[in-house]
N, C-alpha and C positions, 0 to 999 in steps of 0.2 A: 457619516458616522466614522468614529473612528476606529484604526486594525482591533483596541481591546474591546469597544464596543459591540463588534460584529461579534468574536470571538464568543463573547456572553451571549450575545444573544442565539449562535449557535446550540451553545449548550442548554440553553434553554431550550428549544426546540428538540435537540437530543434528550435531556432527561424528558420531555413530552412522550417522544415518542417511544421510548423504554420503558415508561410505566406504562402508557396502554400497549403494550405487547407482553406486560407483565415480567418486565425487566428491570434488573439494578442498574440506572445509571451508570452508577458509578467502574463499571465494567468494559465502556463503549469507549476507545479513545479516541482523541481528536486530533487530527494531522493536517496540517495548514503544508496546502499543497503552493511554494512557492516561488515557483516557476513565473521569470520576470518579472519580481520583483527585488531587489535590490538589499543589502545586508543590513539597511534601516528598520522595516517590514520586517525584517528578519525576526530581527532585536526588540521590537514594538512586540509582536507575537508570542516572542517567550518568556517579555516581561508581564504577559497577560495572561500566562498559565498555558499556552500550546504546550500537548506533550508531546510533539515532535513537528520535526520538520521534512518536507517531501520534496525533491527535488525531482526534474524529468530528464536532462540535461547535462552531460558528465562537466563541458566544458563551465555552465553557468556553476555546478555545483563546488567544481575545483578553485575557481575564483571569490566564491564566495567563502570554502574555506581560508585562503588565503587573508581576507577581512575577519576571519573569526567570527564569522554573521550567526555559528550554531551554537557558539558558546551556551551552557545551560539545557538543552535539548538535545532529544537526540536525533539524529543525521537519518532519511530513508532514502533509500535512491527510489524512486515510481516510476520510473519511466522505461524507454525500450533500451533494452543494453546492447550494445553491439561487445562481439568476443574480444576488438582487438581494442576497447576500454575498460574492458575487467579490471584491469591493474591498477586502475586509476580510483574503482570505488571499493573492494574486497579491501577489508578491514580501514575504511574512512567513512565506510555508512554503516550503524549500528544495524540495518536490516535492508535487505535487497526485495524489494515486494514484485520484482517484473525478472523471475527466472521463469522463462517460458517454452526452453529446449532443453534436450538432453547435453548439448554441444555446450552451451552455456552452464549448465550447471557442472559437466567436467571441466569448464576452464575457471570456474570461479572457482572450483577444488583446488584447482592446480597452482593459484594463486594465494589461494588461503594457504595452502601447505608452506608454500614457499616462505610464506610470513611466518609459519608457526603458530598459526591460530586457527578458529573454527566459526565461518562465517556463515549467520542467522539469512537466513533466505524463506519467502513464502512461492509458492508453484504458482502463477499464473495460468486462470483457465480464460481460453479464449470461449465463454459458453454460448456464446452468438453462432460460432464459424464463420467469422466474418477474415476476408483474404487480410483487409489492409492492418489488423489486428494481430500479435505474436500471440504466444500462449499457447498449452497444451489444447487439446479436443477431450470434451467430457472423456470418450475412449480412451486416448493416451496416458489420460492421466494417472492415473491406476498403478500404468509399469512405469510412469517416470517418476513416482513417490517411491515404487519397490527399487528404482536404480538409487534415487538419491539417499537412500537405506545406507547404499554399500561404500559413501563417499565419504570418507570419514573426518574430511574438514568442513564439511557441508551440517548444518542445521536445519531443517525444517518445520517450520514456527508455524506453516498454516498455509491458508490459501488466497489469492487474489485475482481479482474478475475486473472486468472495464467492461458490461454489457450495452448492446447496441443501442442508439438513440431512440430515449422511448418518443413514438408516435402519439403517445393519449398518456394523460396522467395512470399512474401508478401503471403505467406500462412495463418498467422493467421487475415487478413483481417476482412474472414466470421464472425469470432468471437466477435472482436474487436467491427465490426458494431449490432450484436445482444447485447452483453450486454451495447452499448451505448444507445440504442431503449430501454430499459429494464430501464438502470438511467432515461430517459427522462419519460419514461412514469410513473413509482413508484414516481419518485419526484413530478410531475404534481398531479396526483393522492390521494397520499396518505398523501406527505410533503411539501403539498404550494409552490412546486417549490421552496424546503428549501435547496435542496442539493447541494453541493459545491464541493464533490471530488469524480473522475472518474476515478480510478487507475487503470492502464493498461499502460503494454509495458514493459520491460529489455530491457538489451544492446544489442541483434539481432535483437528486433523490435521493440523498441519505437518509431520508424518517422511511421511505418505501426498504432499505437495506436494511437497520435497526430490525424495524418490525419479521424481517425476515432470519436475522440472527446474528449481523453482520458483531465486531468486538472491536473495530477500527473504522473509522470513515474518512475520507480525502478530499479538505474544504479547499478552494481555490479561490474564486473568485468573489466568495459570497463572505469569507474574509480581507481577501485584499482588494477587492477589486476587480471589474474588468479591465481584461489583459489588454493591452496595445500592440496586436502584433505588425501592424507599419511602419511600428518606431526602429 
């Protein structure tokens, strides 16, 4: 099948899963996670209505800007950011979804500033406590939504989770529904019920993420493909 074929048929499956959980579709966006694939893939993807694109990768994302491969969509960085490539995505990704320290989120200020702008970021929860995983601790997160308060090139759009590999279907359920309890109540809380994305779900379990509350999902290979990572 091909990249727009998948792409439908995703949404198809999304709007499934948002009516029986008694949801608007049309609410849930879809984010073509694409990591190893090429600025073709890119381009196929957002000529098929992806509303954005998700990179994991600073190096792959930097080269790909260079081809112009996001033309039309907008840019996410997903993946783990290290401090000393901040500079390289703050204000080139329309949204940072993997701020998972407090260190990190004072250097992507620091950088934001220096631009003169005010970069969209979501809090990474590690809800697992998994070591090999970044991201705050249900605990932390609390005071690193009240720090990222005081940061004032920083934005706050929501929250995102990578929960641990589920064992049994609809295994990441438990998860899903804790860090949805967590956006609801931090937004209430802390952001006027300012918050607007809930990222959560891949291609094994985004209708389990939907049903749970997720507003964003991260397709990868069940759009493009499985990955080649010997190539």
């Amino acid at each position: 099948m091909s990249i727009a074929e998948n792409i439908q048929m995703i949404r198809d499956r999304m709007a499934r899963a948002a009516k029986a959980a008694g949801r608007d579709p049309a609410e849930i966006l879809l984010v073509g996670a694409s990591k190893m694939n090429g600025a073709g893939a890119c381009r196929e993807a957002i000529a098929a209505g992806i509303d954005a694109l998700g990179e994991n990768r600073v190096q792959e994302m930097t080269a790909k800007l260079a081809e112009n491969a996001y033309d039309g969509a907008p840019l996410h960085f997903i993946g783990h950011l290290q401090r000393n490539k901040v500079r390289q995505v703050v204000g080139r990704a329309a949204l940072i979804q993997s701020a998972g320290s407090v260190e990190l989120l004072e250097e992507i200020h620091r950088q934001a500033e220096k631009l003169g702008i005010t970069q969209n970021v979501l809090l990474e929860v590690n809800i697992g406590g998994e070591a090999s995983k970044s991201g705050f601790s249900p605990q932390a997160l609390y005071p690193a939504a009240e720090k990222a308060r005081t940061l004032s090139h920083i934005c706050v759009r929501g929250l995102m989770t990578i929960p641990p590999i589920a064992e049994k279907p609809h295994g990441n359920l438990p998860y899903f529904a804790k860090v949805a309890q967590l956006y609801v109540d931090i937004s209430r809380n802390l952001y006027d019920n300012g918050f607007i994305y809930l990222s959560m779900g891949m291609s094994d379990d985004f209708e389990d993420a939907i049903a749970a509350g997720a507003t964003m999902v991260r397709v990868g290979s069940a759009i493009f493909g499985h990955r080649q990572y010997s190539q």
